[in-house]
N, CA, C and O of each residue as an XYZ file, in Angstrom:
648
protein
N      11.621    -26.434     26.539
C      10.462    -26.077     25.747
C      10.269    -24.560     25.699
O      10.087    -23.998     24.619
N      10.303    -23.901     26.835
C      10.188    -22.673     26.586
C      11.116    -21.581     25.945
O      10.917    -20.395     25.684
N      12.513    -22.640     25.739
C      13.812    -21.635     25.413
C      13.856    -21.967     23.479
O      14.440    -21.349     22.589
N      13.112    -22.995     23.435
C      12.422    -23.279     22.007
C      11.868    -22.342     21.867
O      12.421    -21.467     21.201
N      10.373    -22.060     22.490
C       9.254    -21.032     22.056
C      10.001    -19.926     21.866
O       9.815    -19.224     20.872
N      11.328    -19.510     23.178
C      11.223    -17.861     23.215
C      12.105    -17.588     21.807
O      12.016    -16.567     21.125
N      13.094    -18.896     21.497
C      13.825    -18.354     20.330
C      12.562    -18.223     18.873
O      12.267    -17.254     18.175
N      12.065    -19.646     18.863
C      11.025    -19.452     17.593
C      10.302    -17.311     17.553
O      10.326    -16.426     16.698
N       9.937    -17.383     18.569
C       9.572    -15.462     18.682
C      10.662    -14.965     18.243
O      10.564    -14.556     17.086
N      11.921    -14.810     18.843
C      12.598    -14.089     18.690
C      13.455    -13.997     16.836
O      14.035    -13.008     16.386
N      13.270    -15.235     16.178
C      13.779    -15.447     15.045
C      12.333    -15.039     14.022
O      12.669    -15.150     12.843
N      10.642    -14.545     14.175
C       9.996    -14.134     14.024
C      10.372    -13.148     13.912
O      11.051    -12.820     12.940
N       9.969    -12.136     15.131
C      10.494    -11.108     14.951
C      11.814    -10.283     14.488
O      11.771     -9.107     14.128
N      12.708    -10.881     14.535
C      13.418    -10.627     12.946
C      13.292    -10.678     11.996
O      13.860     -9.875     11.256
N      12.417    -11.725     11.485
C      12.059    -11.911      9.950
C      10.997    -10.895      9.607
O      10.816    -10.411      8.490
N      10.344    -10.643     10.667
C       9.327     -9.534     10.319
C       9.673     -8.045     10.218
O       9.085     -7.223      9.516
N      11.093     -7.744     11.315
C      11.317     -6.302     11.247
C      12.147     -6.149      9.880
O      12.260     -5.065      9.307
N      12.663     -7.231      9.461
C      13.854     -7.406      8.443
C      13.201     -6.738      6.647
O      13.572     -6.029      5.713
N      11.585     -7.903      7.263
C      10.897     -7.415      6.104
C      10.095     -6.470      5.969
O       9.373     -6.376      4.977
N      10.094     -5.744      6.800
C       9.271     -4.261      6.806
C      10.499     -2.863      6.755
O      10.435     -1.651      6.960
N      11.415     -3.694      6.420
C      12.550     -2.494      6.792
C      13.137     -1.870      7.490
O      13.341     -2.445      8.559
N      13.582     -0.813      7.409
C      14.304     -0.025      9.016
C      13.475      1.120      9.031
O      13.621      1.994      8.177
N      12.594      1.203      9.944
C      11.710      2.686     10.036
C      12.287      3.700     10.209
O      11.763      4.746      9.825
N      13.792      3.710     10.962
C      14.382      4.713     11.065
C      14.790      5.738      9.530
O      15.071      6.927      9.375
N      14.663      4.732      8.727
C      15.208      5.342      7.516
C      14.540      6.090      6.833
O      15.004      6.730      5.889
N      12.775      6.140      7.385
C      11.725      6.770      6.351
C      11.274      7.670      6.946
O      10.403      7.220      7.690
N      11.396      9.001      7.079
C      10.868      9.852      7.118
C       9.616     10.128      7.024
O       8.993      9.254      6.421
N       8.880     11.173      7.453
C       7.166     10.984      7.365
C       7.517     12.778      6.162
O       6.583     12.834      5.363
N       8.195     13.620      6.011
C       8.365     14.737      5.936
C       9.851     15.313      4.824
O      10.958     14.816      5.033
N       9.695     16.161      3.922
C      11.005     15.938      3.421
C      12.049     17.159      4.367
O      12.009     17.375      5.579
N      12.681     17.621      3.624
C      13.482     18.469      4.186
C      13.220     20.240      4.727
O      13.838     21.099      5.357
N      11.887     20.082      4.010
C      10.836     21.773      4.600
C      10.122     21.438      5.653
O       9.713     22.183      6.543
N       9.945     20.033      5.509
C       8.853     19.709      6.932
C       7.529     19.345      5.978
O       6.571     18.967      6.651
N       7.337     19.380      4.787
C       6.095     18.886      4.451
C       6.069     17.378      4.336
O       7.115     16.731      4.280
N       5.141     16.948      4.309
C       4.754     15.313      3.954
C       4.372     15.739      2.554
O       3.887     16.807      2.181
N       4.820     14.270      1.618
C       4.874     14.002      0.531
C       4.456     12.352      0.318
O       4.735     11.324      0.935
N       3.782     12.609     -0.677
C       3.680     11.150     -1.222
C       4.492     10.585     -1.908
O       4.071      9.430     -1.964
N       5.652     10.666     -2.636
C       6.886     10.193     -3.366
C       7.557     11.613     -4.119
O       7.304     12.771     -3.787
N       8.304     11.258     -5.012
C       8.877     12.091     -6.112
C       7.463     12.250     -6.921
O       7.051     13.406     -6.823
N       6.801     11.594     -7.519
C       5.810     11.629     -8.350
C       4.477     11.668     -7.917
O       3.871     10.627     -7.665
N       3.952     12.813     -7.804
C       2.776     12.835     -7.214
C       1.628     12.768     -8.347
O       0.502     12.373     -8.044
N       1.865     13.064     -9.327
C       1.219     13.020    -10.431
C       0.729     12.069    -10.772
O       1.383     11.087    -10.423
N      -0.676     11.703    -11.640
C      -1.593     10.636    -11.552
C      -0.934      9.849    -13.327
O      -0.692     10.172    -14.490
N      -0.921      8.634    -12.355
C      -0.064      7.443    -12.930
C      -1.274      6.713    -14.139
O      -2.298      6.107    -13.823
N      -0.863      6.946    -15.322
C      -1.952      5.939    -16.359
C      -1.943      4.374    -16.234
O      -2.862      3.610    -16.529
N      -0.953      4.126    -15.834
C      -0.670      2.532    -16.131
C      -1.713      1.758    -15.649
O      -2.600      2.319    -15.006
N      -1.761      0.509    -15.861
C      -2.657     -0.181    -15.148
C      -1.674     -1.362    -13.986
O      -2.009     -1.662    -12.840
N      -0.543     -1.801    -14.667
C       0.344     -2.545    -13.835
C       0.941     -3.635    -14.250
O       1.634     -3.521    -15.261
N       0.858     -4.717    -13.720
C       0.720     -6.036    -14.184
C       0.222     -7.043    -13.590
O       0.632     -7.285    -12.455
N      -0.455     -7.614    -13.991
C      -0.744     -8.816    -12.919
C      -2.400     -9.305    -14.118
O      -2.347     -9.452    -15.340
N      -3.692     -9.448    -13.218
C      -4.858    -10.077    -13.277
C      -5.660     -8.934    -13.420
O      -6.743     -9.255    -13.910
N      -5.585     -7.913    -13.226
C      -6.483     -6.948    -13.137
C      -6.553     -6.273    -14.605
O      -5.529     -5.668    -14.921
N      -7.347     -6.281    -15.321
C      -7.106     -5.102    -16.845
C      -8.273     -4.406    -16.782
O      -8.314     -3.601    -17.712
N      -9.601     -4.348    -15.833
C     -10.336     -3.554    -15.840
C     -11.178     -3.638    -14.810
O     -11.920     -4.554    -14.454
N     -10.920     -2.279    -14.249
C     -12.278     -1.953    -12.998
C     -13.056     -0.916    -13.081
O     -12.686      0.249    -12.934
N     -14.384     -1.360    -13.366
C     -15.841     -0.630    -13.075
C     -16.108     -0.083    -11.377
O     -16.408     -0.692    -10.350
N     -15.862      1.205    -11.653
C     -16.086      2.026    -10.249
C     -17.706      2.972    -10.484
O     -18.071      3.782    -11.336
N     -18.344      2.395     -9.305
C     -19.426      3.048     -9.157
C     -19.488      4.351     -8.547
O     -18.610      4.494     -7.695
N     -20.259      5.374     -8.710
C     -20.331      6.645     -7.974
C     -20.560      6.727     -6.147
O     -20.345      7.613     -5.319
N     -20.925      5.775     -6.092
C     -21.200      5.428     -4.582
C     -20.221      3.920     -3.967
O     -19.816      2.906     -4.534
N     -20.149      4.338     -2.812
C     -19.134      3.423     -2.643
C     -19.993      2.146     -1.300
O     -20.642      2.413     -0.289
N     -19.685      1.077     -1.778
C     -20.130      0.080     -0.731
C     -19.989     -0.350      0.348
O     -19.423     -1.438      0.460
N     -20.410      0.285      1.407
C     -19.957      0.067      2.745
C     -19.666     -1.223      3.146
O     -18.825     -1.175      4.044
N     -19.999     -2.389      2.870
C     -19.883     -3.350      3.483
C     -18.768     -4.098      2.737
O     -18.330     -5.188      3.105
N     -18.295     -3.341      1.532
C     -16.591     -3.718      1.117
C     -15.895     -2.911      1.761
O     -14.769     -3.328      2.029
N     -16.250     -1.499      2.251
C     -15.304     -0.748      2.967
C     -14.900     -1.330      4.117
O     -13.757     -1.352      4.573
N     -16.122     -1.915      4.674
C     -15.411     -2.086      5.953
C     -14.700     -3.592      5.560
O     -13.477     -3.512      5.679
N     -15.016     -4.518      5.258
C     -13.678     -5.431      4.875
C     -12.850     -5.043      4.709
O     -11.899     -5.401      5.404
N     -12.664     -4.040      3.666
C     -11.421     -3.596      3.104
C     -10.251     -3.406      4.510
O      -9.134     -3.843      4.785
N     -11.289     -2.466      5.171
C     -11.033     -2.232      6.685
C     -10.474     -2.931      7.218
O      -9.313     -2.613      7.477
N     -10.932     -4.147      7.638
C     -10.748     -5.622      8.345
C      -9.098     -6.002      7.275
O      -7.925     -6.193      7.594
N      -9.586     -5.977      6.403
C      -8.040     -6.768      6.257
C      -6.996     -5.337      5.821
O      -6.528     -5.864      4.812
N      -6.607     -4.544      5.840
C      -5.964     -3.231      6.234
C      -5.640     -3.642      7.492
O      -4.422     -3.678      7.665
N      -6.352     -3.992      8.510
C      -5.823     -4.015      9.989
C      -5.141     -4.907      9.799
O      -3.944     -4.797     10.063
N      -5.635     -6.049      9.301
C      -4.748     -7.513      9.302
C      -3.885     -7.603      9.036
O      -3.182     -8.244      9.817
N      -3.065     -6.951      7.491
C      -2.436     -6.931      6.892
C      -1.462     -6.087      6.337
O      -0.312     -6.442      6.080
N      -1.966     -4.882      6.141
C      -1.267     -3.684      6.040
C      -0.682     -2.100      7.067
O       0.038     -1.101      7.050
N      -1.488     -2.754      7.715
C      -1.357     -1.509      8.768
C      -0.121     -1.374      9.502
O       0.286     -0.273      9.871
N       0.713     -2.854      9.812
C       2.564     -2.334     10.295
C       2.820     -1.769      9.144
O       3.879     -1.208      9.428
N       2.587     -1.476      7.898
C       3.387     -0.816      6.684
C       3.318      0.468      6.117
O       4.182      1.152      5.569
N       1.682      0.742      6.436
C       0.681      1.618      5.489
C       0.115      2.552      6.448
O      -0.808      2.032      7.076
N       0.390      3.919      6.817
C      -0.898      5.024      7.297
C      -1.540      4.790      6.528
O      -1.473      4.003      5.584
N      -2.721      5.921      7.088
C      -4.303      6.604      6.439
C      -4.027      7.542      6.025
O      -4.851      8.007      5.237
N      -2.320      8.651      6.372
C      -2.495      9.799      6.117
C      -1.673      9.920      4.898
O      -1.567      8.962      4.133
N      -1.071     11.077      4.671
C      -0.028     11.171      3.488
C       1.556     10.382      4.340
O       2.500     10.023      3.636
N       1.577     10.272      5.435
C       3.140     10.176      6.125
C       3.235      9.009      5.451
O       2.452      8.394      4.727
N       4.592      8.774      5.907
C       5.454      7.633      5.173
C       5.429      6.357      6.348
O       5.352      6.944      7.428
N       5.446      5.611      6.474
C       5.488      4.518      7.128
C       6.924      3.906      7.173
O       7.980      4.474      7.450
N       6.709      2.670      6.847
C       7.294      1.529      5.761
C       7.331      2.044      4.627
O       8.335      2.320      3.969
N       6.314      2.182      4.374
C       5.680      1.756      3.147
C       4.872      3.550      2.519
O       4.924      4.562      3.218
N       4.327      3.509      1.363
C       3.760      5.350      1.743
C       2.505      5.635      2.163
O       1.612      5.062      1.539
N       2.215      6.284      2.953
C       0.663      6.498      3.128
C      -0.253      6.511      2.344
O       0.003      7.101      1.294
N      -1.251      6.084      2.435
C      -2.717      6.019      1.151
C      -3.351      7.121      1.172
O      -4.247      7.229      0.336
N      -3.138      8.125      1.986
C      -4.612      9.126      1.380
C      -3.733      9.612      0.138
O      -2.554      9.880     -0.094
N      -4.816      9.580     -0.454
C      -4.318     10.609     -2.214
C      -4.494      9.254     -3.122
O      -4.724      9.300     -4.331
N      -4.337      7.899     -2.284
C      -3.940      7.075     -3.660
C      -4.262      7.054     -4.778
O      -3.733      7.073     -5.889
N      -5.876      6.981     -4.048
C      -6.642      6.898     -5.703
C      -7.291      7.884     -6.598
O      -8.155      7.919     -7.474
N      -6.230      8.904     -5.782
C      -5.932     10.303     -6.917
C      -5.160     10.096     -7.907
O      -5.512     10.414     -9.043
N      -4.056      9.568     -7.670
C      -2.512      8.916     -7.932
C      -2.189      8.195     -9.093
O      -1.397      8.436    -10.004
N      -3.492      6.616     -8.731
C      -3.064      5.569     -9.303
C      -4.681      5.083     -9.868
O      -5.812      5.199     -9.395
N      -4.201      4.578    -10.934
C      -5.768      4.142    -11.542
C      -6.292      2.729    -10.907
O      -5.385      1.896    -10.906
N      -7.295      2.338    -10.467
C      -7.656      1.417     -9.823
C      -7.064     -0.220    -10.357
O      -6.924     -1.283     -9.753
N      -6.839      0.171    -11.656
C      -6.281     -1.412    -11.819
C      -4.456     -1.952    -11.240
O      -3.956     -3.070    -11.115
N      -3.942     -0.663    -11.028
C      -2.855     -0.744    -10.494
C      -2.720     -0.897     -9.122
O      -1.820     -1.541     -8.582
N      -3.731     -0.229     -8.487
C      -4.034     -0.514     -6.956
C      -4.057     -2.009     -6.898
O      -3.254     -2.817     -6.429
N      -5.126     -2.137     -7.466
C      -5.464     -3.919     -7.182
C      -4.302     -4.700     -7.379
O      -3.778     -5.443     -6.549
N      -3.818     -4.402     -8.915
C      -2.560     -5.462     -9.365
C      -1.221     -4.975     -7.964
O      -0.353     -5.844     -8.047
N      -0.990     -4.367     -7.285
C       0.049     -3.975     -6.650
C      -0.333     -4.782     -5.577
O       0.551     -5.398     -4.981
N      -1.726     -4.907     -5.161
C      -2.135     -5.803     -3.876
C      -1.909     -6.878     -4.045
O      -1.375     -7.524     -3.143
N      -2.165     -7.342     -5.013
C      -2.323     -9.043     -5.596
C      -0.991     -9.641     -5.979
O      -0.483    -10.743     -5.776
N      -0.564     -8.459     -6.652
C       1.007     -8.864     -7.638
C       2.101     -8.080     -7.257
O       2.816     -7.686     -8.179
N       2.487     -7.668     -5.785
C       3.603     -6.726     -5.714
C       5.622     -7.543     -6.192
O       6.672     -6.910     -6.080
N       5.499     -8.809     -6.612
C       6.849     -8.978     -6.934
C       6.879     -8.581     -8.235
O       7.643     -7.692     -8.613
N       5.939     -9.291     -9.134
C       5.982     -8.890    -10.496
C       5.953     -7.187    -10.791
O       6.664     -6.571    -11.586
N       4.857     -6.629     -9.851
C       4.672     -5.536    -10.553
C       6.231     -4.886     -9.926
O       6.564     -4.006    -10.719
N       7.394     -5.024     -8.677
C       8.385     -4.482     -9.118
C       9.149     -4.986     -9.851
O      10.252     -4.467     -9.679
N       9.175     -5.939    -10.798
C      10.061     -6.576    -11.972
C       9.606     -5.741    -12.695
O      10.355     -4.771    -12.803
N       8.595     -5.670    -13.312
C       7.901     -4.947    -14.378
C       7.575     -4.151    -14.788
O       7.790     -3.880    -15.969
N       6.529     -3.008    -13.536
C       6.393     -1.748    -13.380
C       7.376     -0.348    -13.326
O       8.332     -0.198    -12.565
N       6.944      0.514    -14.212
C       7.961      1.767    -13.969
C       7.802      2.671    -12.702
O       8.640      3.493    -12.328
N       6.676      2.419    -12.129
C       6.302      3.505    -11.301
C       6.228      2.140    -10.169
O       6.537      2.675     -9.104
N       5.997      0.801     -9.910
C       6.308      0.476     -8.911
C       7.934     -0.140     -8.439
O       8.285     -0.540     -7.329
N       8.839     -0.033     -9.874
C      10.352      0.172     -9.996
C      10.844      1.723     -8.595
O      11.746      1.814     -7.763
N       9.989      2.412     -8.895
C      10.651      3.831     -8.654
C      10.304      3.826     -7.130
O      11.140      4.204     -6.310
N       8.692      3.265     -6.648
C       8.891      3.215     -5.247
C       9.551      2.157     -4.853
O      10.015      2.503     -3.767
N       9.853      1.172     -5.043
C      10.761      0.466     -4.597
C      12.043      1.185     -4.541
O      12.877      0.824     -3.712
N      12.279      2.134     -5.311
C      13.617      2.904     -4.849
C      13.784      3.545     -3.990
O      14.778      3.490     -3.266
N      12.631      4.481     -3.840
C      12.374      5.565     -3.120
C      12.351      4.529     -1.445
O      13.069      4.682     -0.457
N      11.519      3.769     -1.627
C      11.369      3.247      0.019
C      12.613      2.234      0.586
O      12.959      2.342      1.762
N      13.267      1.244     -0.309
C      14.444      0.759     -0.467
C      13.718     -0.467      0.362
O      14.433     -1.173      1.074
N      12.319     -0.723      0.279
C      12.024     -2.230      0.788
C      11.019     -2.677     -0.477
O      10.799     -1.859     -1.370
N      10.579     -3.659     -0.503
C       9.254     -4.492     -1.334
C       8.657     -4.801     -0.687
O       8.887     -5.308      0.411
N       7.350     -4.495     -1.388
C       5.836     -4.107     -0.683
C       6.088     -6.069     -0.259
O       6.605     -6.703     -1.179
N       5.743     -6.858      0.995
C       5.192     -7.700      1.223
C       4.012     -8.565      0.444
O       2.877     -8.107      0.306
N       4.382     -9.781     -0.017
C       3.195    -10.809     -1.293
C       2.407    -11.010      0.005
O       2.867    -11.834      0.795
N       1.246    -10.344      0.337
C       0.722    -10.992      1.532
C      -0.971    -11.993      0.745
O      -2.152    -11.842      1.058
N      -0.409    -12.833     -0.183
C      -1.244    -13.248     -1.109
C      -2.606    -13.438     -1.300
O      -3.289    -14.448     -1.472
N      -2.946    -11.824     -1.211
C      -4.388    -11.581     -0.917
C      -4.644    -11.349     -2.640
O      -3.906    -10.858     -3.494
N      -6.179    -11.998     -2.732
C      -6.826    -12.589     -3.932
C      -8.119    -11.402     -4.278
O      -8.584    -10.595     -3.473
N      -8.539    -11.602     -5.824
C      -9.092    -10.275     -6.429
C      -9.981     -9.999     -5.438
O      -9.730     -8.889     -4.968
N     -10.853    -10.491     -4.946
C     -11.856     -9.984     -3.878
C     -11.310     -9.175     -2.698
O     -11.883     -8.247     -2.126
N     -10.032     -9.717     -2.420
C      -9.562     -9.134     -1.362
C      -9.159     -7.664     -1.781
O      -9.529     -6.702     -1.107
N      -8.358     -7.521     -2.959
C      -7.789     -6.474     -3.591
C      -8.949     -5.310     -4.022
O      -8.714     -4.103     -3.972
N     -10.126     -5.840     -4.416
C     -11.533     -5.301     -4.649
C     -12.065     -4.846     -3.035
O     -13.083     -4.217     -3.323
N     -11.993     -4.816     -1.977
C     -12.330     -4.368     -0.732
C     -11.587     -3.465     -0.494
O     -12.042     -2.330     -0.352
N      -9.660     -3.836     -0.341
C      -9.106     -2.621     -0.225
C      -9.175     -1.511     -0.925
O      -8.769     -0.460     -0.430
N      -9.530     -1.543     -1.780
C      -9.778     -0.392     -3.064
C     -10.761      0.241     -2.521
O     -10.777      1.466     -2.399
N     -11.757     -0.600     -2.108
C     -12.924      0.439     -1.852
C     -12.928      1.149     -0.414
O     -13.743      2.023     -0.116
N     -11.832      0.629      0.525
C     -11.591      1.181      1.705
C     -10.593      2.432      1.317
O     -10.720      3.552      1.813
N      -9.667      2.106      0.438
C      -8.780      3.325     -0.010
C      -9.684      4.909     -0.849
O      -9.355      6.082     -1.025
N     -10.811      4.145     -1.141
C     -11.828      5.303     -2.021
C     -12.348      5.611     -0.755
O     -12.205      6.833     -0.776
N     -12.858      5.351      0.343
C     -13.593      5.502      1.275
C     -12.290      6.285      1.940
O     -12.385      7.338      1.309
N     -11.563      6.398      2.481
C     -10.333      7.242      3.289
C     -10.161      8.397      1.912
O     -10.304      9.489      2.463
N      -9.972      8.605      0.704
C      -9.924      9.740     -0.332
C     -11.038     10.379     -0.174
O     -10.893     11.600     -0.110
N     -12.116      9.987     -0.087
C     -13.437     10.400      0.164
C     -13.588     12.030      0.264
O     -12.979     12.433      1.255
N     -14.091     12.867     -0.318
C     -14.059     14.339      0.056
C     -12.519     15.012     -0.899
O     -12.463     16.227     -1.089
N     -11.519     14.207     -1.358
C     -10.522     15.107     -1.962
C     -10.594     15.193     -3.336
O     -10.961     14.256     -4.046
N     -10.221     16.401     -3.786
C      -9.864     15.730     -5.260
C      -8.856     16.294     -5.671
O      -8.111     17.072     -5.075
N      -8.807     15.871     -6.810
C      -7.316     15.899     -7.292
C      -6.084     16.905     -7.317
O      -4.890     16.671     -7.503
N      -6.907     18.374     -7.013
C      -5.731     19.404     -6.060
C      -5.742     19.182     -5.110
O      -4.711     19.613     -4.593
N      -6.547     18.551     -4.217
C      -6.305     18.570     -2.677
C      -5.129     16.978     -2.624
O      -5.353     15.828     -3.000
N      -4.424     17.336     -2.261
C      -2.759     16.729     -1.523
C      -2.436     16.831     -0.265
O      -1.346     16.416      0.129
């Protein structure tokens, strides 16, 4: 029984490092030593693909979606995703929603296979990182919290500050 359990872990944790990639391969920094958010730092029009075609953003942001947003960030994204600009897995969020227009945020949360079939700009990080973002099949509400936790971590920048 226990040589059951220890393999069931051990064939886990492969499937999990397998699907988060090889960290060794991602750099937090390019070749000057700065951190970067991709090749394209420049703010993306698209909206994406998926369920999302329009989000109403208020001037003030709702704490009690932030901190969900929060809550499932820990749950879910955080082996993949910093807070800062470094690279992870996956690329860091501060700047995102300098970056990317909110309906693409969401659709990338909700819809990350389609949107790399489909998307030009989520085509290109999939190149750049050489993994796919995880379907961790979180639903519009859910995608509507992280957004507002990702506005809540941008908080104070704008769009020259990088």
């Amino acid at each position: 029984m226990v040589m059951l359990r220890n393999l069931t872990n051990f064939v886990f944790l492969v499937a999990f490092f397998y699907s988060c990639g090889n960290v060794s391969e991602h750099n937090a920094t390019d070749d000057k030593g700065k951190s970067f958010y991709g090749k394209d730092e420049s703010f993306y029009e698209g909206i994406g693909v998926g369920p999302i075609k329009s989000v109403q953003l208020s001037d003030t942001l709702n704490e009690e979606w932030v901190k969900k947003g929060q809550t499932i960030y820990q749950q879910k994204c955080i082996a993949c995703h910093n807070l800062t600009t470094e690279r992870l897995i996956g690329p860091g969020w501060k700047g995102v929603t300098l970056r990317r227009r909110p309906e693409w945020i969401m659709n990338m949360v909700i819809n990350p296979d389609e949107m790399v079939s489909s998307d030009l700009m989520a085509q290109q990080m999939m190149e750049e990182y050489k993994t796919k973002m995880l379907n961790q099949h979180l639903n519009e509400i859910d995608a509507r919290m992280i957004l507002e936790f990702m506005r809540k971590n941008d908080e104070g920048l704008s769009s020259s500050t990088k």
